[in-house]
Kinemage of the C-alpha trace (Angstrom):
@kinemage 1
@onewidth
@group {chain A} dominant
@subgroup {mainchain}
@vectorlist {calphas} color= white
{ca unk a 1} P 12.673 -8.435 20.101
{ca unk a 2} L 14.645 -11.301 22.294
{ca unk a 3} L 12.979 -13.962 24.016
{ca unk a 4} L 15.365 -12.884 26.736
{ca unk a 5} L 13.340 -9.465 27.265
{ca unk a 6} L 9.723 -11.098 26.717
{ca unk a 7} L 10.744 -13.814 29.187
{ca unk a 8} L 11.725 -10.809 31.565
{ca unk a 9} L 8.360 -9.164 31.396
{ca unk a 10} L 6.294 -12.537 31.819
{ca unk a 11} L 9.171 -13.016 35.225
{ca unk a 12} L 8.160 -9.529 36.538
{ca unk a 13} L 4.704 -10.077 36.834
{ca unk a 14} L 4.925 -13.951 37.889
{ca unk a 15} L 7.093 -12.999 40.352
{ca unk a 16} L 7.833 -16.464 42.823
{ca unk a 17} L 4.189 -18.326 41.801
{ca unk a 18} L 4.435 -21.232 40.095
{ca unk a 19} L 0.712 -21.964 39.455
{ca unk a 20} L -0.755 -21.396 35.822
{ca unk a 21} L -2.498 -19.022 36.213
{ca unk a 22} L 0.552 -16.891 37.308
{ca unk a 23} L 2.224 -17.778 34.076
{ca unk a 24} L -0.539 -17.576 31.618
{ca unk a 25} L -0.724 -13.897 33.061
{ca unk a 26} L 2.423 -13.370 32.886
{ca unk a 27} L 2.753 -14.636 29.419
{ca unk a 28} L 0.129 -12.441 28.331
{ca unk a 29} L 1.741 -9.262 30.003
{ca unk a 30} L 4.705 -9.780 27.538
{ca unk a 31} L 2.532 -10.796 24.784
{ca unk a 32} L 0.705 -7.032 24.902
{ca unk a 33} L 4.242 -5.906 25.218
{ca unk a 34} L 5.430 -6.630 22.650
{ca unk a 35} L 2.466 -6.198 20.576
{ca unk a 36} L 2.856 -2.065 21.535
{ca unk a 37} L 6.659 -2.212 20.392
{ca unk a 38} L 5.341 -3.937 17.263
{ca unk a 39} L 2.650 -0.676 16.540
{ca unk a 40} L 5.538 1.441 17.646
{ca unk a 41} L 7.944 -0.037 14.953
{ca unk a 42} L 5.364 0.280 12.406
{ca unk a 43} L 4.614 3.755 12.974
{ca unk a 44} L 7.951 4.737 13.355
{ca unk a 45} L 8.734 3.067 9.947
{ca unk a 46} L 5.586 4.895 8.062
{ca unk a 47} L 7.172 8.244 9.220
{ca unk a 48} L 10.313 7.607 8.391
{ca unk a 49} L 11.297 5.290 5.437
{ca unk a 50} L 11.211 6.854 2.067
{ca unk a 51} L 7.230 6.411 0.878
{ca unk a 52} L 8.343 5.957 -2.869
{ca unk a 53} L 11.687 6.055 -5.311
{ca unk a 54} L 12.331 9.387 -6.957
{ca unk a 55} L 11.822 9.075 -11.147
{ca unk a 56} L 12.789 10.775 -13.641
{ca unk a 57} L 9.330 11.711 -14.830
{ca unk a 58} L 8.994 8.905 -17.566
{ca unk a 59} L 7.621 6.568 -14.357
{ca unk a 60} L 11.436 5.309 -13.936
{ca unk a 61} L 13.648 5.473 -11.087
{ca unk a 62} L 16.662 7.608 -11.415
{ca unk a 63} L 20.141 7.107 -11.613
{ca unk a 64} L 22.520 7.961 -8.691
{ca unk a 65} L 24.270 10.887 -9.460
{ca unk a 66} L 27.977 10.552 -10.486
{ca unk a 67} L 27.590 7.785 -12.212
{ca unk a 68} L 27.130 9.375 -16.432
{ca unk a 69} L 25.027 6.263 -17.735
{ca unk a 70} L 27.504 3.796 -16.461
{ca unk a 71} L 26.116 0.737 -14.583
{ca unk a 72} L 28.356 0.793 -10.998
{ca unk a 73} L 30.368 -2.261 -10.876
């Protein structure tokens, strides 16, 4: 995630203010953002990638097919 977008979210809530306390809760607004995106990501990714390689039943992985024993160049 850009510091662009984090350093939009901690803007939004500070608004005009320029006292500390305005920052440090702004700073913490885009810290739990992008702590949610992170969970997001990671649950998206345990969905979706692959959860182990396909073998050929002797525990290793399998060739691609097309390729008759032949190591792809």
């Amino acid at each position: 995630m850009g510091v662009a977008v984090l350093a939009t979210v901690a803007a939004s809530r500070t608004g005009t203010a320029t006292d500390p306390v305005a920052f440090n809760s702004g700073y913490a607004l885009a810290l739990v953002f992008s702590a949610a995106v992170f969970v997001l990501a990671a649950a998206v990714a345990a969905v979706v990638l692959p959860r182990r390689v396909a073998s050929g039943g002797d525990g290793r992985p399998t060739r691609p097919s097309g390729t008759h024993g032949r190591v792809p160049a």
